[in-house]
C-alpha positions as CSV (number, residue, x, y, z in Angstrom):
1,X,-33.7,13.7,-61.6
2,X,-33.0,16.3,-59.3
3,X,-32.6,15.9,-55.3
4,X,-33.2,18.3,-52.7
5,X,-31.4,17.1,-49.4
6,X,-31.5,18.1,-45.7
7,X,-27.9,17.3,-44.2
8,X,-27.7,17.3,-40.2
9,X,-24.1,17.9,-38.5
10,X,-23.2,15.0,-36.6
11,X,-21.0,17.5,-34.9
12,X,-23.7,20.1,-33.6
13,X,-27.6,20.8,-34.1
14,X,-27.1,22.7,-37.4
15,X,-29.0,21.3,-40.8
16,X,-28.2,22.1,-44.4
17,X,-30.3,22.2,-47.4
18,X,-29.0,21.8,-51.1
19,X,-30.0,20.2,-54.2
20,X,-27.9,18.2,-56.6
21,X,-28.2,15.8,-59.8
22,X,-25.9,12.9,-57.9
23,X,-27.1,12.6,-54.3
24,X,-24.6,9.9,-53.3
25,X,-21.6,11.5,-54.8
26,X,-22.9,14.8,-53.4
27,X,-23.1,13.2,-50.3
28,X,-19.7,12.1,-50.1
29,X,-18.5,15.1,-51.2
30,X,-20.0,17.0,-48.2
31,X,-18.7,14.2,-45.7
32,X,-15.2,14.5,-47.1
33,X,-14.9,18.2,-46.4
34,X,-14.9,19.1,-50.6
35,X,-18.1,21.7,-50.3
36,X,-16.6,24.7,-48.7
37,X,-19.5,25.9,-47.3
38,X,-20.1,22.7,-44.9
39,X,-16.5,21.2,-44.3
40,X,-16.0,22.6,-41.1
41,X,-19.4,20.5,-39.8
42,X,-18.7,16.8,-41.3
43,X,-19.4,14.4,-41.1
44,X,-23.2,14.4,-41.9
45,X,-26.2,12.2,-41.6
46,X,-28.3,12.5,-45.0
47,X,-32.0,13.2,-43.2
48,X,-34.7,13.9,-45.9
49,X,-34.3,14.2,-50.0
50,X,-36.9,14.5,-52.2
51,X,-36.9,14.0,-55.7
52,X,-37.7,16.1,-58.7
53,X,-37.8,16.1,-62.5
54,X,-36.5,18.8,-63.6
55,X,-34.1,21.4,-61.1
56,X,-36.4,24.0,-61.3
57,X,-38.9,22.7,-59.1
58,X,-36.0,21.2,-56.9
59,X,-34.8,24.8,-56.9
60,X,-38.5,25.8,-55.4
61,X,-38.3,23.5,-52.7
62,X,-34.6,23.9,-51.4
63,X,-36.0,27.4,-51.4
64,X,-39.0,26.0,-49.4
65,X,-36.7,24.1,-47.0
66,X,-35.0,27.2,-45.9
67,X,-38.0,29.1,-44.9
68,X,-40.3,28.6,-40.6
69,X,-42.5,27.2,-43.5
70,X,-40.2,24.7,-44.6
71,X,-38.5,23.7,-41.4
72,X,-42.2,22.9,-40.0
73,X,-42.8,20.8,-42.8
74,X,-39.9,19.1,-42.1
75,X,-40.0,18.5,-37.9
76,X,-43.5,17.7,-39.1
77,X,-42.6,15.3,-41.8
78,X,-39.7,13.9,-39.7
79,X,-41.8,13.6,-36.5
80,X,-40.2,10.4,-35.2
81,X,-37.0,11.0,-36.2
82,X,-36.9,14.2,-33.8
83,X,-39.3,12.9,-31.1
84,X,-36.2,10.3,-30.7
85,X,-33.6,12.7,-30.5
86,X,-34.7,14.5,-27.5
């Protein structure tokens, strides 16, 4: 299987999108400052993942995720989560 994951900075407002075979080591990885590209905004909280079989179509959605499209899916999808944030 192949995960596509929206991370949210507990430091700030800012989300990141990725996909990975090993969501908890991943996870970890990205808390402990190892992924350059998100160290200087751990720790995380892990908000949405989805599953797929095979990484091309996780590919097609972490492609998804980063698009108005995708990010509307998402506050959509995560309706609660947001409404309780504000």
């Amino acid at each position: 299987m192949y995960y596509t994951y929206i991370l949210k900075s507990q430091k700030g407002n800012k989300q990141f999108v990725g996909l990975t075979k090993e969501i908890d080591i991943r996870f970890k990885q990205h808390n402990n400052g190892e992924v350059e590209s998100t160290k200087e905004f751990s720790p995380f909280t892990l908000l949405y993942y989805e599953a797929c079989i095979n990484k091309e179509d996780a590919k097609i959605r972490e492609i998804f995720f980063k698009t108005q499209k995708g990010r509307l899916f998402l506050k959509k999808r995560l309706k609660s989560y947001f409404t309780k944030i504000k």
